[in-house]
N, C-alpha and C positions, 0 to 999 in steps of 0.2 A: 522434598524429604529433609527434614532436621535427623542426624546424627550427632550424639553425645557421647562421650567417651570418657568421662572425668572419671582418672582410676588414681590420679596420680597426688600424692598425699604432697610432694613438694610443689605448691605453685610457679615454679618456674620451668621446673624441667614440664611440667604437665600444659606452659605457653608453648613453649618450644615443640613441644609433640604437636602442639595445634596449629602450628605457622609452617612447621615443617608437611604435615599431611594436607593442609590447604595451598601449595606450594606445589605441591605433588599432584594434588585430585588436580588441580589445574590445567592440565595435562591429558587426562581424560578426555578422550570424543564422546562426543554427546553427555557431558556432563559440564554444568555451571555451579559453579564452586563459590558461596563466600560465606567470608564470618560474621557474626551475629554480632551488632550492634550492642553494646551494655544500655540498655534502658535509663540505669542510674549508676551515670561513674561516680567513683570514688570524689568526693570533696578535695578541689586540691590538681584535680588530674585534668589533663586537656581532654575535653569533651570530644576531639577530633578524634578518631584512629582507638577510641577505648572499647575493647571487644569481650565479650564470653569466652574465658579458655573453656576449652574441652568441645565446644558447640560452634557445628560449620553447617549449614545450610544447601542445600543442593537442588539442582532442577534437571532430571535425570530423564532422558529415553529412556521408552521402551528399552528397545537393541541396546542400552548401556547398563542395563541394571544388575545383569552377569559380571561385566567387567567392573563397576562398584565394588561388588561385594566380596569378587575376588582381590582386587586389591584391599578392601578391609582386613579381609582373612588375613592377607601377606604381612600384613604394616602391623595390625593390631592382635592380630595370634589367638590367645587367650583369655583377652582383657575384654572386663564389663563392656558392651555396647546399647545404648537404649537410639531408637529410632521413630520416626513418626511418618510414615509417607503418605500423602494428601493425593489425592487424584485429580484429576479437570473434571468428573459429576460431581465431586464433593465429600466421598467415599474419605474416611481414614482408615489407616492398621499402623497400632504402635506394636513396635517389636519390644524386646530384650533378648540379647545373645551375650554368652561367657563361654562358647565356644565356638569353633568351624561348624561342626554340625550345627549348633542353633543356628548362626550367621545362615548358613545355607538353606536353612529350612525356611526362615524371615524370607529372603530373595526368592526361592517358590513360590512363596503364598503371593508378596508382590506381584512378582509376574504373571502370576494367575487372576491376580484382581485386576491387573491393569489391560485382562483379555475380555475379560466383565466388562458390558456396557450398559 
């Protein structure tokens, strides 16, 4: 599952929410948490450790996709989310949520595909 979050107009406070939440998801059972590689760092910048703010990557159970989404809900409240979760057949569903109820509604539909075989 890719999750994005980039709402934050100030690029640093908008890293900071990204190292503090990947920090956090970390912590989650049954969830594998990292950040997304930058493709093309900045000229100038150590290619080692240069990431996508806003953009964390995950590899999510089943049984953990409740506990995701509720902490999403908690951490992130009201703020844009856009999402992509991949299946193991091959199956996508991109979300967008700007609220709990969307958030919630994306995690049904999830959990529902992920009972589709």
């Amino acid at each position: 599952m890719t999750i994005d979050f980039q709402d934050e107009t100030n690029p640093e406070k908008q890293e900071k929410l990204t190292q503090n939440l990947w920090q956090q998801m970390r912590n989650i059972q049954g969830v594998k948490i990292d950040r997304i590689s930058d493709p093309n760092p900045p000229e100038g910048s150590r290619a080692i450790g240069a990431f996508l703010w806003g953009l964390l990557q995950a590899e999510v159970s089943k049984e953990s996709v409740k506990t995701l989404f509720g902490f999403l809900g908690d951490r992130l409240g009201d703020k844009p989310i856009k999402g992509k979760a991949k299946f193991s057949d091959g199956r996508e569903f991109e979300f967008e949520a700007s609220s709990r109820a969307e958030l919630l509604a994306a995690e049904e539909t999830i959990q529902r595909l992920a009972q589709i075989k």
